[in-house]
DOFIBA-653395 format. One line per 8 residues: number of its first residue (from 1); their letters; for each residue x, y, z of C-alpha. Coordinates in nm, 4 decimals, m for minus. Each point is the difference from the previous one (the first is absolute). Layout:
REM DOFIBA-653395
NUM	A	X,Y,Z ~ ...
//
This chain:
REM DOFIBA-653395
1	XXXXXXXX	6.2323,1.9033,5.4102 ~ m0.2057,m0.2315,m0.1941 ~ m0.1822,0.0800,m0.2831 ~ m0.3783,m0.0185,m0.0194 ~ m0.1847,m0.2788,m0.1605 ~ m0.3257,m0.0743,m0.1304 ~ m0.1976,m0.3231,m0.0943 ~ 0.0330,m0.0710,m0.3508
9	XXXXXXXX	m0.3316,m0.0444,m0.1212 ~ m0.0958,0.3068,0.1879 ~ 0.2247,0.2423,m0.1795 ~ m0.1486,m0.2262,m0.3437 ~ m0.3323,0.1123,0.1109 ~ 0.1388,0.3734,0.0899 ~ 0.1119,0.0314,m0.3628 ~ m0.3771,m0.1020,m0.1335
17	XXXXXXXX	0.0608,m0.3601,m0.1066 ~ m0.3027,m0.1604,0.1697 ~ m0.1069,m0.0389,0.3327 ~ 0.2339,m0.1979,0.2959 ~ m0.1231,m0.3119,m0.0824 ~ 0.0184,0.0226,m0.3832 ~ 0.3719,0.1051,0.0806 ~ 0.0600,m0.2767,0.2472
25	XXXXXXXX	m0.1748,m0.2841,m0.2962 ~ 0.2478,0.1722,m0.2570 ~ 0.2708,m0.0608,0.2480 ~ m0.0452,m0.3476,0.0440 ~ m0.0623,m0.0672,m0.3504 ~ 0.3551,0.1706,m0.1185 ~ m0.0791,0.3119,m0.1530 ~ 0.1712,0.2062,0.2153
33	XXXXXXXX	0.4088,0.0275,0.0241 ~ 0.2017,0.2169,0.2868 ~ 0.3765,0.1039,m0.1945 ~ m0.0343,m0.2785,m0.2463 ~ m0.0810,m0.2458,0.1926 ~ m0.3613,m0.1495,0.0393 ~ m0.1709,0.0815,0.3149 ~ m0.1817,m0.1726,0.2200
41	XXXXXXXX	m0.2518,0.0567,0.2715 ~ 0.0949,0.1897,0.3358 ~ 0.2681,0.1730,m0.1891 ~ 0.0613,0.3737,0.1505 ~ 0.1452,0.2501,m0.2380 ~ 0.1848,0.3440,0.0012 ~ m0.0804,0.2903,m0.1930 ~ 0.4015,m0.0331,m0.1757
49	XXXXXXXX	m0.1434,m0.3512,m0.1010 ~ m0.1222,m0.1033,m0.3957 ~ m0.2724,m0.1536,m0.0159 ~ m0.1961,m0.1407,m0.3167 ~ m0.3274,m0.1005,m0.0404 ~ m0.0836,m0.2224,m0.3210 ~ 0.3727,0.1143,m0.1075 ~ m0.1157,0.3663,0.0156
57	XXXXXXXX	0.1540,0.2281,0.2529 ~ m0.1925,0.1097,0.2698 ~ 0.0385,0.3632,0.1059 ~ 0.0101,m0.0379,0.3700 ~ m0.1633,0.3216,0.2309 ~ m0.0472,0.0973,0.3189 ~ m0.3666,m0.0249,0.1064 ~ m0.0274,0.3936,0.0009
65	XXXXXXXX	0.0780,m0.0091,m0.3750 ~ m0.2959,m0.2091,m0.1336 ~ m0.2513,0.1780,m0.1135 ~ m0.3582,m0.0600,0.1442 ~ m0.2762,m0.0179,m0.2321 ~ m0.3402,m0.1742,0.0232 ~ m0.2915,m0.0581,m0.2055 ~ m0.3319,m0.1577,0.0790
73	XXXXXXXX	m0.1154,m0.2882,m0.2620 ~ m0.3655,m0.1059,m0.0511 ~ 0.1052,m0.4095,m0.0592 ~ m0.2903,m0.1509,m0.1843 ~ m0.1046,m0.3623,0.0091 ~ 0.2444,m0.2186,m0.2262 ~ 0.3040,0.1717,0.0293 ~ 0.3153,m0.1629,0.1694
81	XXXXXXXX	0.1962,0.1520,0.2901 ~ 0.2860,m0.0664,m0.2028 ~ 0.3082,0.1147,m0.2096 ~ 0.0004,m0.2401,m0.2941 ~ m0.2637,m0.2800,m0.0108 ~ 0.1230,m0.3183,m0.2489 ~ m0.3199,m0.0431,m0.1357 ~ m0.0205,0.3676,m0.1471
89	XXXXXXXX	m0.2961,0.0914,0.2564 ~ m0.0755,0.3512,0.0490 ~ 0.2037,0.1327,0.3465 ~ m0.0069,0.2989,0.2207 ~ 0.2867,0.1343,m0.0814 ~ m0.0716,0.0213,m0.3992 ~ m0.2362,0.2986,0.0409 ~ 0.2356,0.1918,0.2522
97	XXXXXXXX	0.1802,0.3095,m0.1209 ~ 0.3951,m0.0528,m0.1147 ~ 0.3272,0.1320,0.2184 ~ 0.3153,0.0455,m0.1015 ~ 0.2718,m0.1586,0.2171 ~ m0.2615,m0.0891,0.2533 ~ m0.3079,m0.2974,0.0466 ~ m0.3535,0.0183,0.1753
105	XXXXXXXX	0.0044,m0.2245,0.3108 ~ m0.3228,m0.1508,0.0606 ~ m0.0888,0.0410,0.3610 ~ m0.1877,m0.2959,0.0775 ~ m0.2290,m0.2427,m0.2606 ~ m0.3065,m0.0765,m0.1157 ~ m0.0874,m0.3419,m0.1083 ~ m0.1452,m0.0044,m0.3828
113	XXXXXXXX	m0.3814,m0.0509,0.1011 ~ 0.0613,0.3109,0.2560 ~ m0.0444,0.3457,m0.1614 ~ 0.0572,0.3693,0.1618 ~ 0.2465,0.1973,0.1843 ~ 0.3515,m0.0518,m0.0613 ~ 0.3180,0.2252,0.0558 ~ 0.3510,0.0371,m0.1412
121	XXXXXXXX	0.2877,0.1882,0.1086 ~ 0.3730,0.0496,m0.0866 ~ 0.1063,m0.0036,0.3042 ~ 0.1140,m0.4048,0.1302 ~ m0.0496,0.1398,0.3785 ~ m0.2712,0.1360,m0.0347 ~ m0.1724,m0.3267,m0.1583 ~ 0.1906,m0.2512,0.2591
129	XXXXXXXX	m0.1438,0.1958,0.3009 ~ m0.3606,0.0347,m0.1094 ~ 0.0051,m0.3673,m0.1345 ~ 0.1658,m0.1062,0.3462 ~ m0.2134,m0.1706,0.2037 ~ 0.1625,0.1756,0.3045 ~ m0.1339,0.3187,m0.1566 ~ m0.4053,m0.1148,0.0798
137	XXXXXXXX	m0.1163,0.1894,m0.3146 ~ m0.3636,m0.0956,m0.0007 ~ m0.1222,m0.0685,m0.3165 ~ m0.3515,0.0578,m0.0753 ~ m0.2315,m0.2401,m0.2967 ~ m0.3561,0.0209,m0.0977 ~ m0.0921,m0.3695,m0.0209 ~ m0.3364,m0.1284,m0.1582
145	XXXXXXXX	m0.1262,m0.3510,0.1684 ~ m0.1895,m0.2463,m0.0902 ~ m0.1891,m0.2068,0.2613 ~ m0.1740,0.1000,0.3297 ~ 0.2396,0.1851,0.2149 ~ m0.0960,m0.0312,0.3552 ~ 0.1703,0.1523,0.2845 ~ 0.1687,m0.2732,0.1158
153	XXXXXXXX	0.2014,m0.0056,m0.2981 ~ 0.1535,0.4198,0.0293 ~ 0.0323,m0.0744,0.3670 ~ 0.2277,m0.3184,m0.0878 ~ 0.1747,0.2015,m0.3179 ~ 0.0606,0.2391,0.2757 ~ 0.1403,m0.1863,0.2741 ~ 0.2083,m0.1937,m0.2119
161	XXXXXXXX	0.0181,m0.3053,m0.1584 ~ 0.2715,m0.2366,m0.0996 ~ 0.0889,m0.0290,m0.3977 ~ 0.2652,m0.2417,m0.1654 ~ 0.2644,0.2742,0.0684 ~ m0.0765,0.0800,0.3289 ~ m0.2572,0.2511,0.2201 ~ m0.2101,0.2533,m0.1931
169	XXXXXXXX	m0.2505,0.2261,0.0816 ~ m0.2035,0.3227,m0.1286 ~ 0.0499,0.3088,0.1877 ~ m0.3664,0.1354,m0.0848 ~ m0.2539,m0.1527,m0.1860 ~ m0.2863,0.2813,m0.1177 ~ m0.3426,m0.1588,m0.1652 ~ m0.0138,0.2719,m0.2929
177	XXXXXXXX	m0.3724,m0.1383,m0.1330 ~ m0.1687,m0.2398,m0.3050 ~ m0.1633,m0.3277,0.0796 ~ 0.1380,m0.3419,m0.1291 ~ 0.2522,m0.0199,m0.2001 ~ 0.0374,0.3794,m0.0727 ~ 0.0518,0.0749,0.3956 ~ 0.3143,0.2107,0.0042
185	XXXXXXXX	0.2205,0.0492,0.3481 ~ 0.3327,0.2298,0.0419 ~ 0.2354,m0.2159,0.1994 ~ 0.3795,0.1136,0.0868 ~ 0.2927,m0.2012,0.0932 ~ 0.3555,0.0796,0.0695 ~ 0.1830,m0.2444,m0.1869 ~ 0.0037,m0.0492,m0.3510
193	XXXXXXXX	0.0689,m0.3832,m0.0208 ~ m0.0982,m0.1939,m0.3002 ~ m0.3666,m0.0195,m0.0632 ~ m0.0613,0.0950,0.3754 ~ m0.3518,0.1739,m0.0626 ~ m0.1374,m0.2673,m0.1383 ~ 0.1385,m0.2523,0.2014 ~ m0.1527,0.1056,0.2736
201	XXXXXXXX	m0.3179,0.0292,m0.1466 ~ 0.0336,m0.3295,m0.1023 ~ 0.0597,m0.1632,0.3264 ~ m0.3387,0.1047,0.0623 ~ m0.1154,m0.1936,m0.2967 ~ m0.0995,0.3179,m0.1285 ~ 0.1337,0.1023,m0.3797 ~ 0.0924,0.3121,m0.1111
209	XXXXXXXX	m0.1065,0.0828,m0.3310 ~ 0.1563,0.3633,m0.0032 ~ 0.2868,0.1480,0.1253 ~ 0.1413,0.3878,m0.0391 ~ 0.2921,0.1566,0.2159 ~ m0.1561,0.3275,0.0700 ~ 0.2831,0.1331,0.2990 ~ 0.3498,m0.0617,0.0252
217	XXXXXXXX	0.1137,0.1898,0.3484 ~ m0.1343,0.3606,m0.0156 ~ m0.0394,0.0149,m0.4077 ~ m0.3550,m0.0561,m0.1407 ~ m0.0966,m0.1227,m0.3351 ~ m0.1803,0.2630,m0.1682 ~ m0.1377,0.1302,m0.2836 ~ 0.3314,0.1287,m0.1098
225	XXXXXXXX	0.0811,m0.3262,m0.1565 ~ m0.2746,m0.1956,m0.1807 ~ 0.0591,m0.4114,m0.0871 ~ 0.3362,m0.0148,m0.2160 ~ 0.1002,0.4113,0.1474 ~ 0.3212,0.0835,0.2280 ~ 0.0094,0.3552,0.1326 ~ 0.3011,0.1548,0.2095
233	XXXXXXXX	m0.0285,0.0445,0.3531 ~ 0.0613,0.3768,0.1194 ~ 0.2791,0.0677,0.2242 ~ m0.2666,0.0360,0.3179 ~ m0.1008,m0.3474,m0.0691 ~ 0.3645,m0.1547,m0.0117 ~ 0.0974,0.1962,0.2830 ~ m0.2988,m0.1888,0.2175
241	XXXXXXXX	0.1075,m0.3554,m0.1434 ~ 0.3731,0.0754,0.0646 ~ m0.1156,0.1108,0.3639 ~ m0.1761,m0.3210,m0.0008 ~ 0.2977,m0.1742,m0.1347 ~ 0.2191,0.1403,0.3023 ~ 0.2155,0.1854,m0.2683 ~ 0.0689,0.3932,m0.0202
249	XXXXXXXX	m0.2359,0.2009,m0.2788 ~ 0.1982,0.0715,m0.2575 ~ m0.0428,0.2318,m0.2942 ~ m0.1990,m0.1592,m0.2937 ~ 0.2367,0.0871,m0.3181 ~ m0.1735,0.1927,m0.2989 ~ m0.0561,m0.1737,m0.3407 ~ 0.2753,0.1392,m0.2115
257	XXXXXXXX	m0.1399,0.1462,m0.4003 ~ 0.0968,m0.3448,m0.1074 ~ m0.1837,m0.1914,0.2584 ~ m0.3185,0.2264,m0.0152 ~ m0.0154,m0.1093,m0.3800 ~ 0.0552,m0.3496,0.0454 ~ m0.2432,m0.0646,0.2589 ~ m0.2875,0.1968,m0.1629
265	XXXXXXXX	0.1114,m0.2353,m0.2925 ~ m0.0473,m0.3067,0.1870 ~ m0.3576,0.1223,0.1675 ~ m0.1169,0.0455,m0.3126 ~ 0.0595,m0.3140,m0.1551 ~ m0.0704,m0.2325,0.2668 ~ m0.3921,0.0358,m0.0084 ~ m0.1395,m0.1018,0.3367
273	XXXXXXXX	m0.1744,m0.3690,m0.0688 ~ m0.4071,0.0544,m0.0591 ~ 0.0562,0.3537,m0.1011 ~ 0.0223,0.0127,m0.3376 ~ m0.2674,0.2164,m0.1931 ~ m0.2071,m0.1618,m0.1812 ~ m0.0495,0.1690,m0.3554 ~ m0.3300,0.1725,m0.0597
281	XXXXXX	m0.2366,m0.1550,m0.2074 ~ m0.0707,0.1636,m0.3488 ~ m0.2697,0.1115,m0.0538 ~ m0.2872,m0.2352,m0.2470 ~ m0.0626,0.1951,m0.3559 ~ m0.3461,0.1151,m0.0080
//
């Protein structure tokens, strides 16, 4: 009987190292070694197999065994979908709370100029399903346009239109009022290619001068989380994006003491951007 196997850079992704593709780059650029040796991509691996990543063991589980947790982050303009950024900009993933033994998997991106909804999980799966295009997770943006939107240009947006990478198109487009350049319309798409939204705009010589994520799949961005916030999803709401994601629900583990203290820790001093208070002016000596 032969045993079961499993793509490598899936079970990387499984164990919370980044998302498929980050696993597959890693891959191809060395980082990863199957029993010593270094591996390379297409490999298949066994659960008896030792496997490093970055010369640090991985601790290889069964999907069952990862924990699923999600939280809900408010990006705000400027930040970078990104782990480590050279130049010592400000990134996503620097406001997040810490794990132990586990990493937040961005599902999906949002370019630096595009602000609003973004999730993480632990769970690799869960992220490479929603994230695959397969999947047709519509993803929903308030846009703000400048220029004279006729109707000629939604119906185009709508029946497609061809971009540098291929065919692209807006599932809805939804006027959502303002004149001029402050006219605001909710458009959703169910790809997230690079820069897509705007793109499209663009190939109706139209420019967008603001962009927020406000939907990803059945989760709204809300008031929970204000510019610079994260908030964790409740089980009922990972339950409906794991049904969406064509996985079983599984139970949403509870923060141990430990946990509880450190994440509190971490709200607290990561101030959402803008929201600083101000101190009160003193009062002028009569």
């Amino acid at each position: 009987m032969n045993t079961p196997t499993e793509k490598l850079q899936k079970v990387l992704a499984r164990a919370g190292f980044g998302s498929r593709r980050e696993m597959e780059t890693a891959i191809t650029d060395g980082r990863v070694k199957v029993n010593g040796q270094v591996a390379t991509l297409g490999d298949r691996i066994e659960t008896r197999d030792r496997v490093t990543f970055d010369e640090r063991p991985v601790n290889l589980r069964d999907a069952d065994e990862v924990p699923r947790r999600v939280i809900m982050y408010n990006k705000p303009e400027g930040e970078l979908c990104t782990r480590r950024d050279p130049e010592g900009r400000r990134t996503v993933f620097d406001r997040l709370p810490r794990l132990k033994g586990e990493r937040w998997i961005a599902i999906g991106r949002l370019d630096i100029n595009t602000s609003g909804l973004l999730l993480f999980t632990t769970d690799g799966e869960l992220a490479n399903r929603l994230m695959h295009p397969a999947t047709q997770v519509e993803r929903e943006y308030a846009v703000r346009v400048m220029g004279t939107v006729r109707q000629e240009h939604v119906t185009a947006m709508t029946e497609g239109v061809i971009l540098e990478d291929g065919p692209a198109r807006f599932t809805d487009v939804q006027e959502f009022g303002g004149e001029g350049i402050n006219t605001w319309f909710h458009v959703v798409i169910l790809e997230g290619r690079n820069r897509e939204v705007r793109r499209l705009w663009e190939s109706q010589e139209l420019t967008v001068s603001r962009l927020k994520r406000v939907r990803y799949g059945n989760i709204f961005l809300d008031k929970r989380a204000k510019a610079g916030e994260w908030v964790e999803l409740s089980q009922e709401e990972i339950d409906d994006l794991s049904q969406l994601a064509g996985l079983p629900a599984r139970k949403v583990p509870e923060l141990t003491p430990d946990e509880q203290n450190r994440w509190s820790r971490d709200k607290n001093k990561r101030r959402p951007v803008n929201a600083m208070r101000k101190p009160k002016n003193s009062r002028r000596s009569r």
